[in-house]
Structures are given as C-alpha cells and as structure tokens.
N, C-alpha and C positions, 0 to 999 in steps of 0.2 A: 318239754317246756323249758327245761332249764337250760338244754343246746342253743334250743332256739334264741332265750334271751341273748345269750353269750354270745352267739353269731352275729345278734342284732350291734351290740355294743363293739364287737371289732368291726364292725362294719363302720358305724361313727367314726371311733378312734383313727380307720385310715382314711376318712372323708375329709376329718377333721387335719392330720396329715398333712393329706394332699393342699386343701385350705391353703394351711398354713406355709406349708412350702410356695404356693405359687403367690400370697403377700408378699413375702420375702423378696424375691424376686421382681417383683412389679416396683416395690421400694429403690430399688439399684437405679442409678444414671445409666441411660440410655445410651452410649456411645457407638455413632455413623462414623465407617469411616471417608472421612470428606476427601482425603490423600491429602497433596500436596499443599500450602497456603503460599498465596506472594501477596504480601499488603502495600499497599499506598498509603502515604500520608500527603493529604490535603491540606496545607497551608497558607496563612494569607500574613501582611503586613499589616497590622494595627500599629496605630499611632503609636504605643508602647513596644512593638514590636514583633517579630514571627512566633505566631501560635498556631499546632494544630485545630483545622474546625473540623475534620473529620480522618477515620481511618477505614478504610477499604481493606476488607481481608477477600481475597478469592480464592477459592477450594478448589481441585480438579473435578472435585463430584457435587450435584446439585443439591442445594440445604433443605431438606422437607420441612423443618417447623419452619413454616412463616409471622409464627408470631411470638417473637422472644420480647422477655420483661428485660429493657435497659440495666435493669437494676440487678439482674442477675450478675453484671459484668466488671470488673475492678481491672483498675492500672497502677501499678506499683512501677516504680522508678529508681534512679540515679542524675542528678541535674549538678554541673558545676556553677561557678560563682563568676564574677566578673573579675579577672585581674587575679584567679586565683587557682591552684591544681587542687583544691579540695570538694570535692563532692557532698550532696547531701539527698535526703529519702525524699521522695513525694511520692504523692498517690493521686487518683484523679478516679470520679465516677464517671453514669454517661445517662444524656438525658434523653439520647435515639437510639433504637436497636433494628435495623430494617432488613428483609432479606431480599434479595433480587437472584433468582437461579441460583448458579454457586458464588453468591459475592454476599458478605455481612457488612454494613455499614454503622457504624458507629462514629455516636455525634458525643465530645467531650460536655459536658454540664459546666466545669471551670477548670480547663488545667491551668497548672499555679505556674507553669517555669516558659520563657521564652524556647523554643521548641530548638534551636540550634546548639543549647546546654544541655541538652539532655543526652545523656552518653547510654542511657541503656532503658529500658522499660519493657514490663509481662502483661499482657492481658489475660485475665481470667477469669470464667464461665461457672459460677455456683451448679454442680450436677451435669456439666456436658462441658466435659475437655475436650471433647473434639472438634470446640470452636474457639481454644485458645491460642495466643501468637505472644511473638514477644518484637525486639527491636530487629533481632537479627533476620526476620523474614521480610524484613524494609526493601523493596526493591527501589523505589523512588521516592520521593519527598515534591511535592509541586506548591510553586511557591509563585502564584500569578504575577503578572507586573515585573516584580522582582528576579523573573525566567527570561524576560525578555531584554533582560542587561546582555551583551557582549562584554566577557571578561580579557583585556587584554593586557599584556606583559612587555613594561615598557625598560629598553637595554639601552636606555641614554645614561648621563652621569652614572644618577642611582638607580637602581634596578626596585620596579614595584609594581603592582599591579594597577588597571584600573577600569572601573566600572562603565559599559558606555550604554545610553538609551538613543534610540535611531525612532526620530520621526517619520508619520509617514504622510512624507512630502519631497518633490523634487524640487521645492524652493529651497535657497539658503534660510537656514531657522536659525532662530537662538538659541544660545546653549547657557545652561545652568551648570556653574562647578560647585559642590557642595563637599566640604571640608568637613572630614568625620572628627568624634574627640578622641582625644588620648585611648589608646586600649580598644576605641570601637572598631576595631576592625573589620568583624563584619558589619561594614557599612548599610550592605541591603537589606539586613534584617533583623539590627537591633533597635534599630528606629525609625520612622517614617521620614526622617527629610529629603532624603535623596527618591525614595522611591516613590513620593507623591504628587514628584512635579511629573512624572511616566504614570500616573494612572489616568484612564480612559476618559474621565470627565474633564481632567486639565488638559490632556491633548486635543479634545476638541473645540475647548475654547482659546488655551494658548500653547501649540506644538512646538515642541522645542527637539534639543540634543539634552542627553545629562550626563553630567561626566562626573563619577565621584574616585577620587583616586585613592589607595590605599597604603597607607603610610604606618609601616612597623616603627613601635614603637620608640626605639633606639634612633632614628631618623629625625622623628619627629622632634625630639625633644633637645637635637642639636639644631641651632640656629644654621649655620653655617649647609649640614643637608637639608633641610629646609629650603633654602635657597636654590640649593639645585634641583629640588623636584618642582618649584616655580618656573625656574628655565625651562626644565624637558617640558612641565605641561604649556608654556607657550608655545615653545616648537611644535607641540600636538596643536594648537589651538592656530599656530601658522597655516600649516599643512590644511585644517580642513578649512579653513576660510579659499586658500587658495584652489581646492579643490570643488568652491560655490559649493560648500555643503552647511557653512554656519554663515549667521549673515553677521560684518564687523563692527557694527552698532549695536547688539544687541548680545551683548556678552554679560552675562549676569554670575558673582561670585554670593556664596553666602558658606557658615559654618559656623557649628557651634563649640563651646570650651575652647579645645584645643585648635577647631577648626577657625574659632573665631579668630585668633591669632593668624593664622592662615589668611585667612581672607582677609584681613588689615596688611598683612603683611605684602599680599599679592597688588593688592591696591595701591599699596606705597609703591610698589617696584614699578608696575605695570599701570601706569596712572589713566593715562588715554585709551588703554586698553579697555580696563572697563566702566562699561554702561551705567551700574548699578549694584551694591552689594548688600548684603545682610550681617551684622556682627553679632549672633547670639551667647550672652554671656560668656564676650572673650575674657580668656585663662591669663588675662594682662598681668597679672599676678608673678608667670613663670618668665614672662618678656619684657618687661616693662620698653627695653630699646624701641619697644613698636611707636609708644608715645612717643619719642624723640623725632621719629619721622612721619609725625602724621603730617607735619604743614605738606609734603611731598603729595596727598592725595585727596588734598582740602575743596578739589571741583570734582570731587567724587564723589556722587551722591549716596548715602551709606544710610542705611535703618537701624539702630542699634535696640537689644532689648535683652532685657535682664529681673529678674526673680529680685522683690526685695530681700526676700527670705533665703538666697544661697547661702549654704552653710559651708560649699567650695570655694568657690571663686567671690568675692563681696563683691554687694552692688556698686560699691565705689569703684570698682574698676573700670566698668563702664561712664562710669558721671563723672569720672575724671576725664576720659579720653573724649566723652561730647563737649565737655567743658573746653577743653582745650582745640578740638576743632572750630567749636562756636567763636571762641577767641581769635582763630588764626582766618577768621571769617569766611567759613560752610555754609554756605544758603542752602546747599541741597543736603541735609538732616534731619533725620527725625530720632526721635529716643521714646520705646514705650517699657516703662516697670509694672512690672506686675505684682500683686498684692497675693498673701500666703491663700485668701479664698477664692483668688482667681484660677492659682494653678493648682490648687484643692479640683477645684472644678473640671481640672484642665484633665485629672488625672495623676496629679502627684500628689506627695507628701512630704512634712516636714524634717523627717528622717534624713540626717545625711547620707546614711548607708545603705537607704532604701535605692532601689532600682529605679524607683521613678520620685526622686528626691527633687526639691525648689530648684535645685544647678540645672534641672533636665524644663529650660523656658521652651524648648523647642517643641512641647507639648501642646502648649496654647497656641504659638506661631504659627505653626504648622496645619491647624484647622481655621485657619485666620484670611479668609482670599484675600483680604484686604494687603496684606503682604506680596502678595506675587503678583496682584493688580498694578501694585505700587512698581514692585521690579520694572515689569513690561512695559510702563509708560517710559521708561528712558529708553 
C-alpha cells in the first residue's frame, strides 16, 4: 500500500513537471521567421509639411497572425531642427496595424517631426521581434504630388537647382514661380505652397507649370546673386514660352519671407513680365532697397499678406510697402492681415521658435482659393 501511495505521488510530481514545463514555454514570444523586410514609407504634403501616413514593411515569407493590436508597436527616433545640426528623441505610436500576405501596414496615430528631419527611427513589436524594422530597411519614401516635380540643375551664372511641375496639356499654360524662405530648402516638402498649386484638384480647374527654384542660403541672402538667379530664371521662363509650352500673359510669381523679397524683387526687374504676384510676409526687414524700387512695378498687380502677430519679420513691413505703392498709385492691390485667432486656426502659433509660428501666413493663404482665383484672373 505504501509503494503504491509513493508511485501515486511521483506520478503527480512528473505530471505536475511536465505542467509546468510546457506553461513556461507557451509564456515565450513566438518568433516566425519572416527573412528579409524592405519597408516603404508613404508620405504626403500637409499644409504644414511632409508627414509619414503610413509604413509598409514586406517580409520574404507570409505573416500568419492577421490580427496584430496597433498598440503592440512603438517608433522611437532621432529628428533634426531647422537651421541646425542638433538632433532630438521622438517617439510616435500607431493607430493601424493590418496584414496583407507578407506586407505589415502601419498607420502613425500623430508623429510629431516633418518626416525629411528624421535621420534615423526603430520600430518595435511588444513579444514578436520578428516584425521589427528600423530606418535603414527604407527602401523608398513616396511622396505624391511632390514625385511628380522634375528636379533640374540650372549651369547659368549661379549654379541651383530647380523644381519643375508639367501640366497635362499641349496648350501653352501658366506657370506659377514660388520663392521659398530663407533655410527652406526643401522646398517641396516643408510646406505646401509650391506643391499645392500641382495637386490634382488645382490642375483641374487651373493647370499650370510650377517652378520653385532652390536657392542656398549663401545666395540668397546676397542681393547682387539674387539677381542673377532672376536672369537665369527668365532665360528659363524665355526658352519655354518660346517653345509654346507656357502661355506670356499668364505668368504668376508669389513667395513667402525670404521669397517675398524675391517676388518684389522679380517684379521690379521684370515688370511686363509678370501677370500677377503674391508677397507673403516679405523679410523687407533684410532688404529694405526693394522699397526704393517699388514705383518700378506699380502696374503690377500684387496681393500682399501678413500675420499681425509675426514675431520675424513685423507687420510693418508689409504696410509700409502697400503704403507706398498706394501712394505711387497701384490700382491693382490688395493687402490682407491676419489676426493671432486666424492663423491659430490656420495651424499656427504664437511661438516664435515654433515650426509653425505667426511668420508662417502661408498657412491660411494657401487653403485660401480665393488667392489663386485672384492670381488667374490676370
């Protein structure tokens, strides 16, 4: 009897064992291996600028769970600043998690950084690393609208690049040149002006050219180069007219800060030339000479608009130079200021240092038809 008991009881204890050994086990992440990943990131241009809306990881081998929890997933980061080599941490959650065969799709919930600052980023999978990725498995970045710029490399005076959108039509169109500001260099993707007048609802009602040229910073900020990338882009702006690709009435300049400047400036040189132009809160501050020659483009029809609240450039810059074309007698002007709840509204804030600070009117402008309605009628 007492064998018996004893046999009974090691029998438990290895039942028990066993049990226990194979919880153990069941408790562990599961790791498939998927092989290879190539991710996509899908991007678009908001008014604020280029943000991931999605990332595409695809596996060589197909993903079994089809129903992963979002929230399993974290993005940890490194994003730089504007105007600066110093980096900082973000992180970003995700509010999609979808499988399709061997492809994971992930939708960002809010990431915080313009996606072209971002120098480096991890994704990571709470219990299954074998659906993690980082920056360096980026094979592409898709950026709509903004894909469909021709980048070309201009070897007149000054050497620069510049942006071109091609309508589609075999009529001569109108071309929009849009003057980026100071530092923005990436023109197509820190902010919507250039690449809104190339989005598919504008080209169907008004098809144009766009041309945004890029101007390092060192250039920009000499009057004198300045100048000469005025020349080479007329010489651009010769060449397609003469090749019936842009129509010669229909030449529209616009640009903000630094571009504004730009676009006063182009309109003084180039007076007959154009059509109609946009001044958003020109940087009249760094140039004041521009005032000296506005009487020079006083039958140019000009939209000026500015932030009461810039903490860059003051309103007065603007209300000086309307002042003084209204004087030199402009009929065709108009001047619209915006109030701190407007471009609260618009998207900004008060912050100078903020990214999307009072200085940045091209927020409200830019979702504004009323502007590029106004362009097209000249």
């Amino acid at each position: 009897m007492r064998k018996r008991i004893v046999g009974i009881a090691m029998a438990i204890m290895t039942l028990a064992g066993i049990s226990g050994c194979g919880s153990e086990k069941a408790a562990e992440p599961v790791s498939a291996d998927l092989g290879a990943v190539s991710v996509t990131v899908n991007t678009t241009v908001r008014k604020t600028g280029q943000y991931p809306e999605s990332f595409v990881a695809t596996f060589k081998n197909d993903i079994t769970d089809n129903s992963l929890d979002p929230s399993l997933f974290k993005l940890t980061g490194k994003a730089g600043f504007w105007g600066s080599d110093d980096v900082r941490d973000f992180k970003c959650s995700f509010s999609e998690a979808t499988v399709d065969k061997n492809s994971l799709t992930l939708v960002p919930a809010d990431f915080p950084e313009k996606y072209f600052y971002v120098k480096e980023f991890n994704v990571t999978c709470a219990d299954h690393p074998e659906y993690e990725f980082s920056s360096s498995d980026v094979a592409k970045t898709l950026t709509p609208v903004a894909d469909d710029f021709e980048t070309i490399n201009n070897k007149g005076s000054i050497k620069f690049d510049y942006h071109l959108f091609t309508p589609e039509t075999t009529e001569a169109a109108p071309i929009v040149i849009v003057f980026h500001g100071y530092g923005d260099t990436n023109n197509l993707l820190t902010y919507k002006t250039a690449v809104e007048w190339a989005e598919p609802e504008n080209q169907k009602v008004r098809p144009c050219y766009v041309l945004a040229p890029v101007i390092n910073d060192k250039d920009y900020f000499n009057a004198g180069s300045r100048n000469k990338i005025y020349e080479d882009l007329k010489t651009i702006l010769d060449g397609m007219v003469a090749d019936n690709k842009v129509n010669p009435e229909k030449i529209y300049v616009m640009g903000n800060s630094f571009g504004g400047i730009a676009t006063l400036e182009f309109c003084e040189k180039y007076p007959e030339t154009v059509s109609a132009a946009m001044a958003l809160c020109p940087a009249l501050t760094y140039a004041p000479n521009v005032n000296t020659g506005l009487s020079k483009m006083v039958d140019v029809p000009v939209w000026f608009a500015h932030a009461a609240g810039d903490n860059t450039i003051p309103v007065t810059a603007s209300q000086t130079a309307v002042a003084a074309l209204t004087k030199l007698g402009a009929t065709e002007l108009k001047y619209t200021e915006y109030t701190d709840e407007q471009m609260n509204a618009a998207g900004a804030d008060g912050s100078p240092d903020s990214t999307y600070s009072y200085h940045h009117v091209e927020l409200a402008v830019m979702e504004d038809d009323a502007y590029q309605e106004w362009m097209f009628s000249h």
